[in-house]
NUPA-975499 format. One line per 8 residues: for each residue x, y, z negated of C-alpha. Coordinates in nm, 2 decimals, padded with zeros to 4 digits. Example, Ala and Ser with C-alpha at 12.3 -4.5 7.8 and 13.67 -1.06 7.14 Angstrom:
REM residues 2
01.23,-00.45,-00.78 ~ 01.37,-00.11,-00.71 .
REM end
This chain:
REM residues 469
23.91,-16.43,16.82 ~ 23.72,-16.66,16.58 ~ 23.79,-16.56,16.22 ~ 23.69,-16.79,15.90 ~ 23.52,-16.61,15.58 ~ 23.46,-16.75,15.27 ~ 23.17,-16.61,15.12 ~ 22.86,-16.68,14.91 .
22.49,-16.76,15.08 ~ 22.30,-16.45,15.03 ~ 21.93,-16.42,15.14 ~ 21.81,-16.18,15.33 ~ 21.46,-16.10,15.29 ~ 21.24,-15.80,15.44 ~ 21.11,-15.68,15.13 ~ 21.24,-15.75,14.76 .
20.88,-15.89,14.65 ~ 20.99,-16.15,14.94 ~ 21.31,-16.26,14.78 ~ 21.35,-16.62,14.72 ~ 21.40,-16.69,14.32 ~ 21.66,-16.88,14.40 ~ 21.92,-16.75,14.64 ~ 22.24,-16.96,14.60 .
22.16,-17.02,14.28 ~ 21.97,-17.39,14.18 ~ 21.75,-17.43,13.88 ~ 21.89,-17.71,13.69 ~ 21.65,-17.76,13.40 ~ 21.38,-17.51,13.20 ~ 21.26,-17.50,12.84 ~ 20.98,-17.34,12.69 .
20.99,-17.51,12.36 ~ 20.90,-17.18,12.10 ~ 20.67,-16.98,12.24 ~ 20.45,-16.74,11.94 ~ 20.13,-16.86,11.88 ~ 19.90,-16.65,12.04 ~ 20.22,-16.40,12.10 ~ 19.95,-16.17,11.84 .
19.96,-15.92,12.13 ~ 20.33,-15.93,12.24 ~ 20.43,-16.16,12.55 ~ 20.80,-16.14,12.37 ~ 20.87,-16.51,12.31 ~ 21.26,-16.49,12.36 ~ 21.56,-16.26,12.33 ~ 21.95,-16.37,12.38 .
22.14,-16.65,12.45 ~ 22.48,-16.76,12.45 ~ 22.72,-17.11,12.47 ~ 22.92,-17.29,12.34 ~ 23.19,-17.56,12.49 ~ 23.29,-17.82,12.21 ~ 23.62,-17.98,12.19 ~ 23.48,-18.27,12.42 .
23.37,-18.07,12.68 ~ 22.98,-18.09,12.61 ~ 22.83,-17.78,12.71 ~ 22.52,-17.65,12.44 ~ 22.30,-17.33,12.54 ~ 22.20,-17.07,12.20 ~ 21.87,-16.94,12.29 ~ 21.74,-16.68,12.07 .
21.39,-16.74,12.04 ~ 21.07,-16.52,11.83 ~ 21.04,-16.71,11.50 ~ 21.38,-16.90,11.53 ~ 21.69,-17.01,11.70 ~ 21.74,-17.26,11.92 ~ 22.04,-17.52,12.03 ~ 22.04,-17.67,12.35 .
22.25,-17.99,12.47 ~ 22.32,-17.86,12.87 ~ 22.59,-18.12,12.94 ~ 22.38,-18.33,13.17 ~ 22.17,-18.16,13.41 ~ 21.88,-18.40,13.48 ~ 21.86,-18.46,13.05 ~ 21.87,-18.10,12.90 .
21.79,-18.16,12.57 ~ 21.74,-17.99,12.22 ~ 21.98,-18.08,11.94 ~ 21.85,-17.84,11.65 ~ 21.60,-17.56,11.57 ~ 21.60,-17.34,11.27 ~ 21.28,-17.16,11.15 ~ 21.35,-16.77,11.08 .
21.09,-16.75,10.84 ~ 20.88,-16.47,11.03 ~ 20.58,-16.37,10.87 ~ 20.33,-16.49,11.14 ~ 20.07,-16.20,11.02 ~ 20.32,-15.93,11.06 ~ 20.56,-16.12,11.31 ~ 20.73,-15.71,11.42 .
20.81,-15.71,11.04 ~ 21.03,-16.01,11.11 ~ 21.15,-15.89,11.43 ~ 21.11,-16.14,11.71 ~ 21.51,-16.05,11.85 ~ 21.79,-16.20,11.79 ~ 22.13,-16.21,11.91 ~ 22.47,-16.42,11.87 .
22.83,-16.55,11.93 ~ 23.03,-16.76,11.86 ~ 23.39,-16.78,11.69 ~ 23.55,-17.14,11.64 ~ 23.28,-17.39,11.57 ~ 23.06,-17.14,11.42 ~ 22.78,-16.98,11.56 ~ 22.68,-16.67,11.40 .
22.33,-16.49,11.44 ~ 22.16,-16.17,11.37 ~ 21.82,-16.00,11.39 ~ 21.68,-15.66,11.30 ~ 21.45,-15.86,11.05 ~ 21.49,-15.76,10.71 ~ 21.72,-15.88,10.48 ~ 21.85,-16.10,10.83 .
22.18,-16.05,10.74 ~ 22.42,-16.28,10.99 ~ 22.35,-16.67,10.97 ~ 22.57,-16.92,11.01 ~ 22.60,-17.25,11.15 ~ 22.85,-17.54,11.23 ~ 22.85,-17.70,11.52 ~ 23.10,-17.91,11.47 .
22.87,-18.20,11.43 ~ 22.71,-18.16,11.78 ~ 22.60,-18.35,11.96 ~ 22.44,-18.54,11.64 ~ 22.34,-18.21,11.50 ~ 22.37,-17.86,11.39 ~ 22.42,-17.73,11.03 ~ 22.32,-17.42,10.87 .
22.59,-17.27,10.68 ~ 22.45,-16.97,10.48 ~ 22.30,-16.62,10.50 ~ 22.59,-16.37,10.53 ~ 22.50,-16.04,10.38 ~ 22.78,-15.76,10.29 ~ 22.69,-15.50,10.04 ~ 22.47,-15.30,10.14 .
22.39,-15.50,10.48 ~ 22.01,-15.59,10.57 ~ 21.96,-15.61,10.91 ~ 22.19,-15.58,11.28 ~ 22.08,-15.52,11.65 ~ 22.40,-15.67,11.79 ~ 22.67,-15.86,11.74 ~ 22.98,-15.86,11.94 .
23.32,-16.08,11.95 ~ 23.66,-16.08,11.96 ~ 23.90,-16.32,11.84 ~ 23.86,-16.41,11.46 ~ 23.63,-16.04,11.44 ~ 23.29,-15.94,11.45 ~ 23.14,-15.62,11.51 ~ 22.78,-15.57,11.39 .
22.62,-15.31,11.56 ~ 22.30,-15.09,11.52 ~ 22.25,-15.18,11.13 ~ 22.05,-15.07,10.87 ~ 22.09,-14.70,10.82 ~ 22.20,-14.74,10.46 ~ 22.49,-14.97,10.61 ~ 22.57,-14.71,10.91 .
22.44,-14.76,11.23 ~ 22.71,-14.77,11.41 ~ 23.00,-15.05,11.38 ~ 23.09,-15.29,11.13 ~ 23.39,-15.54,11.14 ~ 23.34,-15.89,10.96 ~ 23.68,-16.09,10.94 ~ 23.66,-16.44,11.02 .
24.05,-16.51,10.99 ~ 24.09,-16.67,10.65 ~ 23.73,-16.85,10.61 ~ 23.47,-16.82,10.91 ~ 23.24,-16.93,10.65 ~ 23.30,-16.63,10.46 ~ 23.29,-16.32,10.64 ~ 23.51,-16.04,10.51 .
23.34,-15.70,10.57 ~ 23.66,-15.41,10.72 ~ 23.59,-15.07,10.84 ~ 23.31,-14.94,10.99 ~ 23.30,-14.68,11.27 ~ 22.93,-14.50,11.15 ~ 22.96,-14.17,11.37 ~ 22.73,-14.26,11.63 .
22.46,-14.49,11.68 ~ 22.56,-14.79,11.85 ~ 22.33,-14.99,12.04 ~ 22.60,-15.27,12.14 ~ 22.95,-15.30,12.21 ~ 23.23,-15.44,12.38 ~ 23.52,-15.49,12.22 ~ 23.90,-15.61,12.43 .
24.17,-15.67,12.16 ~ 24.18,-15.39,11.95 ~ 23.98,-15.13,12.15 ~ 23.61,-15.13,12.09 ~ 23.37,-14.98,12.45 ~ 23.05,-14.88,12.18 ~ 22.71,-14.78,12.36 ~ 22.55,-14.48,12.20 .
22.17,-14.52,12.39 ~ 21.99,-14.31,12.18 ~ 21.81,-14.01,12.35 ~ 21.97,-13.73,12.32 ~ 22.29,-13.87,12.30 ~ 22.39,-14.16,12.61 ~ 22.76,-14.15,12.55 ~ 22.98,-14.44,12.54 .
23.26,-14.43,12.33 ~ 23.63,-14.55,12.30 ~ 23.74,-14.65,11.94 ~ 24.03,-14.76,11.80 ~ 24.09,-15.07,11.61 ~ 24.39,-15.15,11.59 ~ 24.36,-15.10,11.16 ~ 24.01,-15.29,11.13 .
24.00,-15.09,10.76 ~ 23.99,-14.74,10.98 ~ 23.85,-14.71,11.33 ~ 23.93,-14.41,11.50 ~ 23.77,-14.25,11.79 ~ 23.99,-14.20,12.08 ~ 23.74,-14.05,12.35 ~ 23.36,-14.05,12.48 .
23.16,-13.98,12.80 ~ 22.79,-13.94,12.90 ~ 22.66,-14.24,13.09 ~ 22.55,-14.01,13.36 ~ 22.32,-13.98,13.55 ~ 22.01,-13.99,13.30 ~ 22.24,-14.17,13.04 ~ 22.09,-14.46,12.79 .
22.40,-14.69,12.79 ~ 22.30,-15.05,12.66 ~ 22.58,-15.31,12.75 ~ 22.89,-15.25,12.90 ~ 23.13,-15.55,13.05 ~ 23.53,-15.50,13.19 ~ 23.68,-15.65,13.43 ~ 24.00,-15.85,13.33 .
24.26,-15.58,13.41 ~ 24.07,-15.36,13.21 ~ 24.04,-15.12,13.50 ~ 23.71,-15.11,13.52 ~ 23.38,-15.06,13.28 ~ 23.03,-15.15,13.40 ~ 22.77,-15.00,13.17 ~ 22.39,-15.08,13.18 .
22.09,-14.83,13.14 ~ 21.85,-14.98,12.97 ~ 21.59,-14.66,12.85 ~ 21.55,-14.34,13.03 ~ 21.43,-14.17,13.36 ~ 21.40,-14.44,13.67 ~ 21.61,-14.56,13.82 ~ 21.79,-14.73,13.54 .
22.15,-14.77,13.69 ~ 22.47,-15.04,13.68 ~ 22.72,-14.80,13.65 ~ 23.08,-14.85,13.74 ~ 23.39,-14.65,13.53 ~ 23.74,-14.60,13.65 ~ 23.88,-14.61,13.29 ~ 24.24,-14.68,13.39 .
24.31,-14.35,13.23 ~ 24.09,-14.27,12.94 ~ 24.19,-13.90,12.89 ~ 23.99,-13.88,13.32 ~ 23.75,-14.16,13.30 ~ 23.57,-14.13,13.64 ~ 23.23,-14.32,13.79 ~ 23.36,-14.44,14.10 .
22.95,-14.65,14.17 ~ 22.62,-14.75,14.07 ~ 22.45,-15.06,14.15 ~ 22.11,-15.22,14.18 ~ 21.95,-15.48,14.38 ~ 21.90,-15.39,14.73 ~ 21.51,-15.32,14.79 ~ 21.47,-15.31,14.38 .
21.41,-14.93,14.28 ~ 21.25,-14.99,13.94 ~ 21.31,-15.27,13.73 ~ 21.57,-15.24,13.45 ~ 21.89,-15.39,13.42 ~ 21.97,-15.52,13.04 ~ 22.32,-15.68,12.98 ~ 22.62,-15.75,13.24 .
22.85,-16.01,13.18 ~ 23.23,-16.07,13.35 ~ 23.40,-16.37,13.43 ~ 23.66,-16.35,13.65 ~ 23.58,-16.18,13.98 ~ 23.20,-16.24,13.94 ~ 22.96,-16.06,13.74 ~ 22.64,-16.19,13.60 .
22.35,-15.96,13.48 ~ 22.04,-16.00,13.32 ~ 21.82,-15.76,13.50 ~ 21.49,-15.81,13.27 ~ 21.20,-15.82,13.58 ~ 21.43,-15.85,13.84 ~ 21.60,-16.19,13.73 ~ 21.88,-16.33,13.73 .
22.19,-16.13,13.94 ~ 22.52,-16.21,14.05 ~ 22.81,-15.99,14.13 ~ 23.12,-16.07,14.36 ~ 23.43,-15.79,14.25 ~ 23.68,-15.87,14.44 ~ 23.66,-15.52,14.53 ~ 23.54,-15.38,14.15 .
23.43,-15.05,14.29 ~ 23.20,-15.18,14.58 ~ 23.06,-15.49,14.43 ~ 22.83,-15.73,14.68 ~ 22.51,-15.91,14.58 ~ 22.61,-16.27,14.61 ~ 22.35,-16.47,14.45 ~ 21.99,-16.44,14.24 .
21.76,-16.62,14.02 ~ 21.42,-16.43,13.92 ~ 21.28,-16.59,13.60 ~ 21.02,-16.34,13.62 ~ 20.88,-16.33,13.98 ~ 20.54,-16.20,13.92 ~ 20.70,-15.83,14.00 ~ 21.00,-15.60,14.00 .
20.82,-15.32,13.77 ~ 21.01,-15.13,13.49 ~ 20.87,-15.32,13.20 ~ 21.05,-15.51,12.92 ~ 21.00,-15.85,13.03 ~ 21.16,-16.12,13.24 ~ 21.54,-16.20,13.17 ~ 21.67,-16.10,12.83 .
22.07,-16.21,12.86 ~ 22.29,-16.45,13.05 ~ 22.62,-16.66,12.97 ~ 22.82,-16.86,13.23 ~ 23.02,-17.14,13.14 ~ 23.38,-17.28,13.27 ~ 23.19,-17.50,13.46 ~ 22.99,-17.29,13.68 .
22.69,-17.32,13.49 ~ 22.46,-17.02,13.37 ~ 22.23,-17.00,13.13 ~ 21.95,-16.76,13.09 ~ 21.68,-16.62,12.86 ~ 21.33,-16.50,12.97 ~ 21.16,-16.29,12.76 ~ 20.83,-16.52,12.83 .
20.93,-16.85,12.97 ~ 21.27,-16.92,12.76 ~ 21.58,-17.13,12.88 ~ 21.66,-17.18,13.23 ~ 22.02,-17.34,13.36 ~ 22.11,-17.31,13.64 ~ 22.41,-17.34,13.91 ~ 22.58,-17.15,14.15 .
22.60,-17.27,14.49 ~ 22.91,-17.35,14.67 ~ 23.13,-17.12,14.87 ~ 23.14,-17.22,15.26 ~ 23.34,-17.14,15.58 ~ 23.16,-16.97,15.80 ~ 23.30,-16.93,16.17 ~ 23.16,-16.59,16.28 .
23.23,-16.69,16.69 ~ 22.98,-16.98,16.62 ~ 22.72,-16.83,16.37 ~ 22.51,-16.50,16.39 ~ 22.24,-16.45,16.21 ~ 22.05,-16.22,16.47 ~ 22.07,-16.55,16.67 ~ 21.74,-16.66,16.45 .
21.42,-16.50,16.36 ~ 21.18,-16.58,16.14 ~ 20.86,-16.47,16.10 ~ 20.60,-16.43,15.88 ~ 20.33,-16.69,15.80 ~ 19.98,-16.66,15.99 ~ 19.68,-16.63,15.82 ~ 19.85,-16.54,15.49 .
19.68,-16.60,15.26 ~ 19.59,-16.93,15.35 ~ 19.40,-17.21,15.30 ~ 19.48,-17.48,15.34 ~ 19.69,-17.48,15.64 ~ 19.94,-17.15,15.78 ~ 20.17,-17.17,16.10 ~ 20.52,-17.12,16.06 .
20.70,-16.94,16.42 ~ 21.09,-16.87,16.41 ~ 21.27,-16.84,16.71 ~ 21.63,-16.96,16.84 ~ 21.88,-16.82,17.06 ~ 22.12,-17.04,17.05 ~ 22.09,-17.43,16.98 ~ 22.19,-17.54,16.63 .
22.07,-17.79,16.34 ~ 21.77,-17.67,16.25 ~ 21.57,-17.71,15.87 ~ 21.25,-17.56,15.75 ~ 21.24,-17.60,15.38 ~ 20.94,-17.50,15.15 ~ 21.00,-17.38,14.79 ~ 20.78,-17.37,14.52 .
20.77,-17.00,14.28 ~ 21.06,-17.18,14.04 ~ 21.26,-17.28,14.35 ~ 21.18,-17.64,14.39 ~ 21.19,-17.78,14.72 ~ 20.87,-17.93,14.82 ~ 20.88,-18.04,15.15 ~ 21.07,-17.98,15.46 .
20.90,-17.91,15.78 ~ 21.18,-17.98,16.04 ~ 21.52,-18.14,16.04 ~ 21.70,-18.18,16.30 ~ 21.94,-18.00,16.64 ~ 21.65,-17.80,16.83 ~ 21.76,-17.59,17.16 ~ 21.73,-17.19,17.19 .
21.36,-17.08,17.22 ~ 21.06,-17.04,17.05 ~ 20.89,-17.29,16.74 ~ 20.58,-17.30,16.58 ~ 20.55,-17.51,16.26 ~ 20.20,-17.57,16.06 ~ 20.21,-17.60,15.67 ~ 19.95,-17.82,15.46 .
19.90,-17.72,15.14 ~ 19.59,-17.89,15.04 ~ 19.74,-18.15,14.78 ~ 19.92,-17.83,14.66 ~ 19.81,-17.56,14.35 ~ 19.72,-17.20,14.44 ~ 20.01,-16.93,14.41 ~ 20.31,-16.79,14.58 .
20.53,-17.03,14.77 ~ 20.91,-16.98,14.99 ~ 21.00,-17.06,15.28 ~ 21.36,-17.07,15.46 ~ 21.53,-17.11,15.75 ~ 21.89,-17.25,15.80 ~ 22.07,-17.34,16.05 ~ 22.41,-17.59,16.04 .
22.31,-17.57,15.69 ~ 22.33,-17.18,15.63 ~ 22.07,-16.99,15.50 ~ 21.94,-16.74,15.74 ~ 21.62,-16.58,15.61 ~ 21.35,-16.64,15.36 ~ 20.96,-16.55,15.34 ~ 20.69,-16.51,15.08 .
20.35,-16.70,15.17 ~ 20.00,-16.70,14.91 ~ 19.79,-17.03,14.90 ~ 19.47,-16.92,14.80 ~ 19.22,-17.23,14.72 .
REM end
């Protein structure tokens, strides 16, 4: 009996270091406007990123960049453009006195930044003037304030988190209600160090990642003037909770690991009842033992995570407790080690859109591919093989085999390491049996190159190749 399922393209590959960047995913546009001059000994040009949708529907991309922050006009793919740039004022001979990080959301027409610089505070700015331009507002600093790790978002609140320890370390509320200009500091929740948070109405999800500690906790806010812890649990196993995201019946937490023994773990909560909050999963891409996952975001029934060297990774929960791999980008495909480097932070927009921060290489936008029917009578994928290039490395030239058991519109596409298509070697219906397909790469620059197979326009399998000139 045929039987129709939609579902997303996913890639199969034979080893993760074999995984295509780009798996369902299409690189729209990339900026590298800010890197540090001479990085004086740290490759960290980038941290977090976030959007914003104005009023007319324009899309803009906050990237949080080493001596500065960054605004980004995303609306039209093929002219990504900045619209405004704002010094930090780092001291370029000490630049870790600055602090290179910074993170951000946005409330209104205001987008509101922070950094563990000193004397950072939270800045402002308006973008209500976009696309034309964006204006800096002020430095916010509360008494006593200097400098924040985080900064969460929920309705006209803010929750600074990981201060200065003469602020508290834990959470801070700013109220935006009466003037988002001016800030109004609340309560403050100071009896753990929080790392980040996540906040749903008046219930705050706060990530306690120190060692030693590695709980996450449950606070009240209901009275922003005095939060109130209502329970906490370790992060287990070998807890460092980072980032935490729900899913929209607020059934389910997913908490990141971001420090700590290997592996460094999704990890999935049942918190329907917070007086038994039990881990039902963990998570991490299949074939990918050691590189760290950083911040999960939730939209919907689809997850999107920043998985530092890992990428860009995408999360179908329909079913919250067994969630599939649907989709990747790596920004960082030299390797899938446990170093702090690759993607930073993610943010998807209405429009299917996702934009990302790489520690090294900066903004990338990207784009989700489309669902398709797939009937399972007609299409197998154990009805195609594809093998592995011969000589590889190569140069100039490689054969390409794959082999068909059934007949079926047949392309041979060619990717480059950021997932550009540079040529396709066949197109077109091909009966069962056996192929052979030679690549020239002459006119082409040394490095690592993809190469996929589809068939009726499905993905089937992807390979690594090395031209080596």
């Amino acid at each position: 009996m045929t039987k129709l399922l939609t579902i997303f393209l996913l890639i199969l590959s034979t080893a993760a270091s074999a995984q295509l960047p780009n798996n369902n995913i299409y690189l729209f546009g990339q900026k590298n406007l800010h890197p540090i001059p001479g990085q004086f000994g740290a490759p960290w040009n980038y941290a977090a990123i976030w959007g914003y949708v104005a009023p007319d529907g324009r899309e803009y991309a906050i990237l949080g960049c080493g001596l500065g922050t960054a605004f980004y006009d995303i609306t039209d793919s093929a002219n990504i453009r900045e619209v405004g740039y704002f010094d930090a004022g780092v001291n370029l001979q000490n630049p870790d006195g600055g602090n290179l990080w910074r993170e951000m959301k946005v409330y209104s027409h205001y987008a509101y930044v922070v950094s563990e610089a000193d004397t950072s505070g939270v800045k402002i700015y308006d973008l209500r003037y976009l696309p034309d331009s964006v204006r800096f507002v002020k430095k916010f600093l509360a008494p006593g304030h200097s400098t924040t790790h985080s900064i969460s978002q929920e309705g006209p609140f803010l929750y600074l988190n990981g201060s200065n320890a003469s602020f508290g370390q834990g959470v801070a509320v700013l109220d935006l209600s009466v003037d988002p200009e001016n800030p109004v500091l609340r309560g403050k929740w100071n009896t753990r160090y929080v790392h980040d948070c996540r906040v749903l109405k008046d219930t705050i999800f706060a990530m306690n990642i120190n060692p030693g500690d590695g709980q996450i906790t449950v606070i009240d806010a209901r009275n922003k003037d005095s939060l109130k812890t209502i329970t906490q649990w370790l992060n287990l196993p070998n807890p460092s909770p980072h980032n935490c995201a729900l899913t929209n019946n607020r059934q389910y937490l997913f908490a990141t690991d971001e420090v700590g023994a290997i592996p460094r773990l999704l990890k999935i909560w049942d918190i329907r009842d917070l007086s038994n909050v039990t881990q039902v999963n963990t998570w991490q891409p299949t074939g990918i033992t050691s590189s760290i996952v950083h911040n999960v975001e939730i939209y919907g029934d689809t997850a999107v995570i920043a998985h530092y060297t890992a990428g860009v990774r995408v999360l179908n929960l329909s079913n919250p407790v067994a969630p599939v791999e649907v989709a990747w980008y790596d920004t960082y495909p030299q390797n899938n080690n446990n170093s702090y480097l690759g993607c930073w932070g993610v943010y998807k927009f209405p429009s299917g859109k996702i934009v990302a921060s790489d520690m090294i290489t900066g903004l990338f936008v990207l784009k989700l591919g489309q669902s398709v029917s797939i009937n399972e009578s007609n299409l197998r994928v154990n009805d195609y093989e594809l093998k592995q290039n011969f000589p590889n490395p190569f140069n100039p030239s490689t054969s390409i085999s794959y082999r068909l058991k059934s007949s079926a519109f047949i392309e041979l596409k060619v990717y480059d390491i950021l997932g550009n298509e540079i040529t396709k070697l066949v197109s077109g219906k091909q009966a069962a049996g056996n192929y052979k397909v030679d690549f020239e790469a002459e006119n082409l620059s040394s490095g690592i190159y993809f190469y996929s197979l589809y068939a009726d326009g499905n993905r089937i399998s992807t390979k690594r190749m090395t031209f080596l000139k």
